[in-house]
N, C-alpha and C positions, 0 to 999 in steps of 0.2 A: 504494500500500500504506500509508504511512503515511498520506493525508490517510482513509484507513478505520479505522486505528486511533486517531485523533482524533478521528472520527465517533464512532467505538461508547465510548470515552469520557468523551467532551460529554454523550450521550444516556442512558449510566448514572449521570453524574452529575446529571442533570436527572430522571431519577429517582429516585433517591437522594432530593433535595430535595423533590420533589413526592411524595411513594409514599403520602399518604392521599387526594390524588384519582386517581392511578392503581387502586389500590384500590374506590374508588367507582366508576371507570370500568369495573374487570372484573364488578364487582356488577352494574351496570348491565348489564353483556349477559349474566349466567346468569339474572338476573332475565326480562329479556325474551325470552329462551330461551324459561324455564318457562311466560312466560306465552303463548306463540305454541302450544308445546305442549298448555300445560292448553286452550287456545283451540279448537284442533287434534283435541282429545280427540273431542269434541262429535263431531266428522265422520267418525273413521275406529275400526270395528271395534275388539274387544278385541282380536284376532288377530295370529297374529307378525306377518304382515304388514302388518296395518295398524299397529302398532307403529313400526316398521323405517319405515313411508311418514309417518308425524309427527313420527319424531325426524327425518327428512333434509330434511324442508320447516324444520322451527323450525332445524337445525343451519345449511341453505341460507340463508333466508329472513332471519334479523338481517343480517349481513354484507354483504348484496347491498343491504337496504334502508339501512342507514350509509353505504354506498360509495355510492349514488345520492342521497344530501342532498347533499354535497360536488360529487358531479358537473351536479347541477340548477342548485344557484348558479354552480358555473363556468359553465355555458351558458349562464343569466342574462346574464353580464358578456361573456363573449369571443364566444356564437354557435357554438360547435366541443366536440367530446365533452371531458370530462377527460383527459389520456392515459395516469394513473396510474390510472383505475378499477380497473383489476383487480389492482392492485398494494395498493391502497385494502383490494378486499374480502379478499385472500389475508392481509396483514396483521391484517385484525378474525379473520378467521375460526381464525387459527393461533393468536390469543390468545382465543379463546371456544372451540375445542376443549380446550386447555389448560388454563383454568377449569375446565370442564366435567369434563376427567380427575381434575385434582386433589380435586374433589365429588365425583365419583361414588360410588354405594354397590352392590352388587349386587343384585336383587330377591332376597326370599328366595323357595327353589321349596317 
């Protein structure tokens, strides 16, 4: 219990100090959101559903592609999968939803 309460913080204070490249860093994924989506656009219908199938590919699709740089190089060196991969992509993904919440707008109907 306490070496978690030292964790959490170390890690706020390490943000605290760093918080305009953490910043550049959430920019970096609504950026690349938008752009998988506007990408995305191209291929799927106006329709809800195709709507619904391009936000879950861009929403999917950054986090899994972050969490496989990290895990390439590790195979690079050791030969064997990352073991934190999905630990990797649940942490991008629950900070690039949260971005994303914090933006959003509603369409107007």
């Amino acid at each position: 219990m306490l070496k978690h309460i030292i964790a959490l913080l170390v890690v706020s204070v390490v943000v605290v100090l760093f918080m305009p490249y953490a910043q550049q860093a959430i920019q970096l994924l609504i950026t690349s959101h938008d752009w998988i989506a506007q990408a995305l656009a191209d291929i799927f219908a106006g329709s809800k559903a195709g709507l619904i199938a391009k936000e879950l590919i861009a929403l999917l699709s950054v986090p899994l592609l972050a969490g496989l740089v990290p895990a390439i190089i590790y195979w690079l060196f050791r030969r064997h999968w990352l073991p934190c991969f999905m630990e990797i992509v649940w942490v991008i993904w629950l900070l690039q939803v949260g971005a994303l919440v914090i933006v959003y707008t509603a369409p107007i109907a």
